[in-house]
N, C-alpha and C positions, 0 to 999 in steps of 0.2 A: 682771152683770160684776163688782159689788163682790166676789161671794161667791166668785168664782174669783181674784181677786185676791189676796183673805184665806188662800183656801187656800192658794197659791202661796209667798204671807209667809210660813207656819206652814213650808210644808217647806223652806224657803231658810235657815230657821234653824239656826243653829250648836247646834251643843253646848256645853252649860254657860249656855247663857243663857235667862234668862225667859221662856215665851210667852205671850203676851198677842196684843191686836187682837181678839181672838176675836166675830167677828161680831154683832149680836144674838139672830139665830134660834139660835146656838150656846148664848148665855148661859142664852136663857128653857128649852130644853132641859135646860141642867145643872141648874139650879134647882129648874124642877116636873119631872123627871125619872127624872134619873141616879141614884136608889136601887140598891141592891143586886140588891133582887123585879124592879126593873123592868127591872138591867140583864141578868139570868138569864132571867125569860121573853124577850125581845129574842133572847139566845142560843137558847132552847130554839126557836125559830119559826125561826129562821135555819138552824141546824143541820136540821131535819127538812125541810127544802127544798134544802136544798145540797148536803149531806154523803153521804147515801144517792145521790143522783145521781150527783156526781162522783165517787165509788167507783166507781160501775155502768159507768160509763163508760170510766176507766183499766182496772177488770176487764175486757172486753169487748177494749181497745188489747192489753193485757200477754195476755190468750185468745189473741189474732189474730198477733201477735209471736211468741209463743213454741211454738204449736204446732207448728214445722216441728221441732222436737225431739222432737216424740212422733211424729210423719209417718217421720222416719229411719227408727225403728225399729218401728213397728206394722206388725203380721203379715209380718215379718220371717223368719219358720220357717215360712211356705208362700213366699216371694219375692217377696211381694205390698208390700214398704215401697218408700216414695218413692224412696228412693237405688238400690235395685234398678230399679225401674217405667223409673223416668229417666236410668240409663246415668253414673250418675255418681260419680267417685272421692272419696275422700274428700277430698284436698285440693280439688278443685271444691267438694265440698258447705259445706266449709270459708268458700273464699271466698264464696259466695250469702248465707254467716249475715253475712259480714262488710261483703257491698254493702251490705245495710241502713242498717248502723251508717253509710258515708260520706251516704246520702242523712238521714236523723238529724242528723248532725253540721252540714251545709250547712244547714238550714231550720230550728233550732230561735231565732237570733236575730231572721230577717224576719218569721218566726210570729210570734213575741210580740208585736212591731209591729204587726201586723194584728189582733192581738186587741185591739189596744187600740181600733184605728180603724175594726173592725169591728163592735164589740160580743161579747161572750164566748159568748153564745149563740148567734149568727149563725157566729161562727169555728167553734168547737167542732161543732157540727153538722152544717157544713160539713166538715171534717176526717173524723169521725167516718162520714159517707156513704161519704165517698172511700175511709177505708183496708177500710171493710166490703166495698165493689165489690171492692178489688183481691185481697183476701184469699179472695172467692168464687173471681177469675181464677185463685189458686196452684195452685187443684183441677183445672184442665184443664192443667197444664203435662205437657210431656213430654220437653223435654232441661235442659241445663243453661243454656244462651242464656238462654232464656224462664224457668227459675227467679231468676238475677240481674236481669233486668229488672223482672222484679215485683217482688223482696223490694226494688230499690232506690227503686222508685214507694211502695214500704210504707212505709219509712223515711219518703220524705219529707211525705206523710203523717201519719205518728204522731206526727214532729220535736218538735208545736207543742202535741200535749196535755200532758204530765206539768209543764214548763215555763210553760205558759199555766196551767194547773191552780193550781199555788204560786202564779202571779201573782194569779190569780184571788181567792183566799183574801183575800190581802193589803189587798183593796178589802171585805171583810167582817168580818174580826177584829183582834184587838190582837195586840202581840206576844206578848202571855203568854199565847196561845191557839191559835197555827197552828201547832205541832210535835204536837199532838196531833191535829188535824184531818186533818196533811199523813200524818200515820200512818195513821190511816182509808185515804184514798185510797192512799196507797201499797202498805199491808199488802193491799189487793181484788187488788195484782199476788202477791200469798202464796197468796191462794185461790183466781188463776188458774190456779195454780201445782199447786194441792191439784184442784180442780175437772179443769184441762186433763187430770191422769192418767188419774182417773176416767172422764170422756168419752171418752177415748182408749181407755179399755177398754171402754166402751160402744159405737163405733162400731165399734171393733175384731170386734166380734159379727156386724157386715154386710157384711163384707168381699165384695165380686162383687156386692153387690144392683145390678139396673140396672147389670150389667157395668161399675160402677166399683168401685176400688177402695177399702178402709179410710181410708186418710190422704187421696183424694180427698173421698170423703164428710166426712172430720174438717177439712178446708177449708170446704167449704161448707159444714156445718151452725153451723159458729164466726164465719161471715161476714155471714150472712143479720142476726142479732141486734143488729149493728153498723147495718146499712142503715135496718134497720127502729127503731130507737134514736134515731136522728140526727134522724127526725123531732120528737120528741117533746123531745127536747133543745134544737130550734129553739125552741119554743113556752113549754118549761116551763122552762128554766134560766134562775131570775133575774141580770140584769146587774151592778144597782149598786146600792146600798139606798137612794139616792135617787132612782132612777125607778122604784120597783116597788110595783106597786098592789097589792100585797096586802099592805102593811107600812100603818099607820095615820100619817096627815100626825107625831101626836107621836111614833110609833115610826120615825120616816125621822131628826126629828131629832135624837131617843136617841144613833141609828146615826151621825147626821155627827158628832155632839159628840166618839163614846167615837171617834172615827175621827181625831180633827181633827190630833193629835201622830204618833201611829204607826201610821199606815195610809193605805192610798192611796185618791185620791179619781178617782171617776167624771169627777167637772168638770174634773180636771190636764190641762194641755195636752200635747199629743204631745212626743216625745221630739225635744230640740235637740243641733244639734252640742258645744253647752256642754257638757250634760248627758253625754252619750257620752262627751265628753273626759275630765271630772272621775271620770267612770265606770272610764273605760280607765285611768284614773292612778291611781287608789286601790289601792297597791296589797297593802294588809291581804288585799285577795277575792282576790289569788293564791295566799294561805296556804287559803281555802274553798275554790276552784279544784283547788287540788293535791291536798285530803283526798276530793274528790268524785272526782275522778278514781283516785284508788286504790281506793276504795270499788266502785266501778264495773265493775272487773275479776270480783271474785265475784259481782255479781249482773247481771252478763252472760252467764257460766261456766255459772253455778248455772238458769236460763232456760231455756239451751239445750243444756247436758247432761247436768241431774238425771235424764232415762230413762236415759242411758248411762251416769252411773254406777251407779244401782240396776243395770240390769244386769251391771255390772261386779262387783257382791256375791252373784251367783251366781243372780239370782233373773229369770227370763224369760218374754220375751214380752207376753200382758196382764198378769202378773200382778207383772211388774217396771210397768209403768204404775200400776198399783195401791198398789203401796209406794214413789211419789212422792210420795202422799198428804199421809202426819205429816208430813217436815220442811215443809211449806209452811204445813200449819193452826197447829201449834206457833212455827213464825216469826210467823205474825199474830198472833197473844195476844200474845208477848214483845214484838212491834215496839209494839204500844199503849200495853202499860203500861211502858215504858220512856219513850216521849214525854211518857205525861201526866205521869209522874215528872219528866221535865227539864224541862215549864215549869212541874211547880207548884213548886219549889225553887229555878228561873231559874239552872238547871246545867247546860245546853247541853250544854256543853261536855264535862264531866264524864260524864254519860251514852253522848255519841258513842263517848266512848275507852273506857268500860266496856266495853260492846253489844262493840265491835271487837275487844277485848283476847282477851272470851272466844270471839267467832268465829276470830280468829287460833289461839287451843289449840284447838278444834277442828280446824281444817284440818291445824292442825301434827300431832295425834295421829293422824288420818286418812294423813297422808302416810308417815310413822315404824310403823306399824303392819303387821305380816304381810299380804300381801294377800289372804291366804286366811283371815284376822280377821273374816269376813264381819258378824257382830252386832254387832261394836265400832266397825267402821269404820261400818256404820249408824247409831249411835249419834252417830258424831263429825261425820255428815253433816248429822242435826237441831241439834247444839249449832251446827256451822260456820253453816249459814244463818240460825240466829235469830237469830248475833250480827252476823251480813252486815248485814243486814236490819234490824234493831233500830237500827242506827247510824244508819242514812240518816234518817229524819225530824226528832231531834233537830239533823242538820245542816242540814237545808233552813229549820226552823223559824229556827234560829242565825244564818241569814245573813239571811233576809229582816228579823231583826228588829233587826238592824243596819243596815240600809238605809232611809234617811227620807225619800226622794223619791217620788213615783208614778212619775217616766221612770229612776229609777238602779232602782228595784227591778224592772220589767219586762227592762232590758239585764243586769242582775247573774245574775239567775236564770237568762234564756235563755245568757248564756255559761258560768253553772255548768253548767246538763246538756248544753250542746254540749259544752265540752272533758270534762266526764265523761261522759255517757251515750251523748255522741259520742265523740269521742276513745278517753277511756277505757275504753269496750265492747269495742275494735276488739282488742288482745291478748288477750280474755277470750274467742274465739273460738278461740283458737290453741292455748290452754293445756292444753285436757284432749285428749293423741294418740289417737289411736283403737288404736294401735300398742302404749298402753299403757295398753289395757283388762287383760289377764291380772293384769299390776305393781299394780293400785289405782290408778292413774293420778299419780303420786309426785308429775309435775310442775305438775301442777293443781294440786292440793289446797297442796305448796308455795309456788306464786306466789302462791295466794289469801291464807295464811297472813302472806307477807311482807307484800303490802299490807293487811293491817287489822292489822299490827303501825305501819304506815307511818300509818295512819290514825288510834290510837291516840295516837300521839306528836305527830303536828301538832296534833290538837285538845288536848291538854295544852297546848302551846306557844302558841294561838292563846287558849286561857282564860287562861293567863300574863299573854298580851299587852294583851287587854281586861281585867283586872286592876288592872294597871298604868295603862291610860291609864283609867279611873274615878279611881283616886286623884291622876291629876293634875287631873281637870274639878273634882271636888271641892275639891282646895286652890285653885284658882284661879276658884272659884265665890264672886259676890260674895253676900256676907253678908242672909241672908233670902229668900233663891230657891232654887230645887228644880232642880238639873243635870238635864240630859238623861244617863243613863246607858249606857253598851252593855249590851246584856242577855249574860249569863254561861251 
């Protein structure tokens, strides 16, 4: 009871002032400890347990999600794609991308909840079964009823990984270490991205085996590895560094010590109506709110109709599946080393608006560009997505690491990728016509352009802001104590 009490004090603390209390198991920790070697192996055992996982895992979510983009159009030129099979127009196909996104949007805050209360490994697992089942179901669809039904079970489903995910982190590293982590995990949806083509071309090759079709088969073979996954995730995903038996009793308390300021703890108590209040009122995270939400339109866009627009540059069939490839493996190098750039410099900020700035010229070049520019407008498609993509981790890193509670940081994060991966996704279905496949698709590529101009400029404005209030914790920091800083 004292030690949960302790924790409680540490995060009830203000900024700008001294922490102290710090328990005893904390102190003898820092002492014979907290070295440099001891605090890098500590990381290097953590990482090779965690990171590889939750990659594999959002890879597998972001697989399952977005294949119904490769399903449109695979074997397409014998009549054999989904949209054909299943009777349905494009504004229908339209809306089934976009029920997703409302079951998404409704279950990404009760998720996180239950990750807490459930345990991360038990949630995630849990989740992780369910969207693998539904996603085998997409493969027997045959009207459009039954495609909405399922992609809206998918949504709610998937709501609680990417969100639980970041929270997840949050209970394992500092802040000068989850923007490069959260890139891992995010950049695995780059190489689902890169991978989903490829399989798409690969499955593309059986089309009629066992009288099913291409994109039925690319259901079910993308679904199975989810199912069978979730087991294994039950078992082997560690929860909290202080229950887990593979860390050494002085390696647990390494972990609570470097944890005890900025990062959340296993032992914090569930989330109060206080807590949610002070949450909902804070309202700096409407400024992270609104850059995630514009963020979110191109890599909603970019998801679910990279096959259509490669085929819109002239290039068909499997073998436009195939040169969806580069922009996605080029977007994961760029999205890494841009993260570990923004937290080893502690330029968040800086980074987000870069990454944005130059995916904005892309998109812009792509849009302005002859549509019949087929190599150039290729070209502005790998620049547009790596700087889509590049952005997001240094933002997710930015906000949790301004966040000092364990219950503000689970509700922060789950209403960041509600109103953005919710919300926000929901026009980023709309944008690219299909009507204006011949044109280069002008209005896509513009709206995406606008908003990571949009995105560029608030996180300017939001480094500004954090800025500004350091130098006031600082002058009014009393003389001999070390503020609590926001990270930049």
């Amino acid at each position: 009871m004292a030690e949960h009490e302790s924790t409680a004090d540490v995060e009830k603390q203000p900024v700008g002032e001294e922490l102290e209390g710090q328990n005893g198991k904390g102190t003898t920790a820092s002492t014979a400890l907290s070295s440099p070697a001891a605090e890098r192996a500590l990381l290097r055992r953590q990482d090779k347990r965690i990171i590889p996982l939750s990659a594999s895992i959002y890879f597998l979510a972001y697989l399952d999600r977005s294949n119904i983009g490769n399903a449109k159009v695979l074997n397409a030129n014998t009549g054999n794609d989904m949209q054909t099979e299943t009777h349905t127009t494009n504004y229908q196909f339209t809306i089934a991308l976009m029920i997703f996104l409302i079951g998404y949007f409704l279950f990404e805050v009760p998720s996180n909840i239950l990750l807490k209360k459930f345990r991360p490994s038990r949630w995630l697992a849990f989740l992780m079964g369910s969207w693998g089942l539904i996603t085998i179901g997409i493969g027997g669809v045959h009207n459009y009823a039954q495609i909405t039904g399922v992609r809206f079970l998918l949504g709610v489903f998937e709501a609680g990984l990417f969100p639980g995910l970041v929270y997840y982190l949050t209970f394992w590293y500092k802040t000068d270490e989850r923007s490069v982590r959260v890139a891992f995990i995010l950049a695995s949806a780059t190489l689902a991205g890169a991978f989903g083509g490829a399989i798409a071309y690969g499955v593309g090759h059986i089309n009629g085996v066992r009288g099913l079709s291409g994109w039925r088969w690319l259901f079910i073979l993308e679904g199975i590895p989810s199912v069978l996954s979730s087991v294994f995730v039950w078992f082997i995903l560690p929860d909290y560094p202080e229950t887990s038996a593979w860390l050494s009793e002085a390696e647990k308390e390494l972990a609570a010590q470097r944890l005890l300021v900025d990062g959340s703890k296993g032992s914090a108590s569930a989330l109060s109506w206080k807590d949610a209040k002070e949450t909902l009122t804070d309202w700096r995270l409407y400024g992270h709110y609104a850059i995630y939400f514009a963020v979110s339109l191109p890599f909603s866009s970019l998801s679910l109709f990279t096959p259509s627009i490669v085929s819109g540059l002239g290039y068909k069939d499997l073998h436009a599946q195939l040169l969806t490839v580069p922009p996605w493996a080029i977007a994961y190098v760029i999205s890494i080393l841009n993260s570990w750039s923004g937290d080893h410099f502690n330029a968040r900020g800086l980074h987000c608006a870069g990454a944005a700035a130059v995916g904005a010229a892309g998109f812009l070049a792509s849009a302005l560009l002859p549509a019949t520019a087929y190599a150039s407008r290729y070209g502005t498609l790998i620049v547009g997505t790596s700087g889509a993509f590049a952005c997001i981790p240094p933002m997710l890193g930015w906000l949790t690491s301004n966040m000092w509670s364990t219950a503000s940081i689970g509700l922060a994060v789950a209403l960041n990728v509600s109103i953005g991966a919710g919300l926000g996704q929901i026009p980023g279905v709309w944008i690219y016509k299909a009507e204006e496949a011949k044109l280069g698709y002008p209005t896509g590529h513009g709206v995406n352009a606008a908003m990571l101009f949009f995105v560029a400029i608030g996180a300017l404005c939001l480094r500004y802001y954090y800025g500004a209030k350091n130098k006031q914790v600082l002058r009014s920091a009393a003389e001999g104590t070390t503020p609590r800083l926001y990270a930049l």
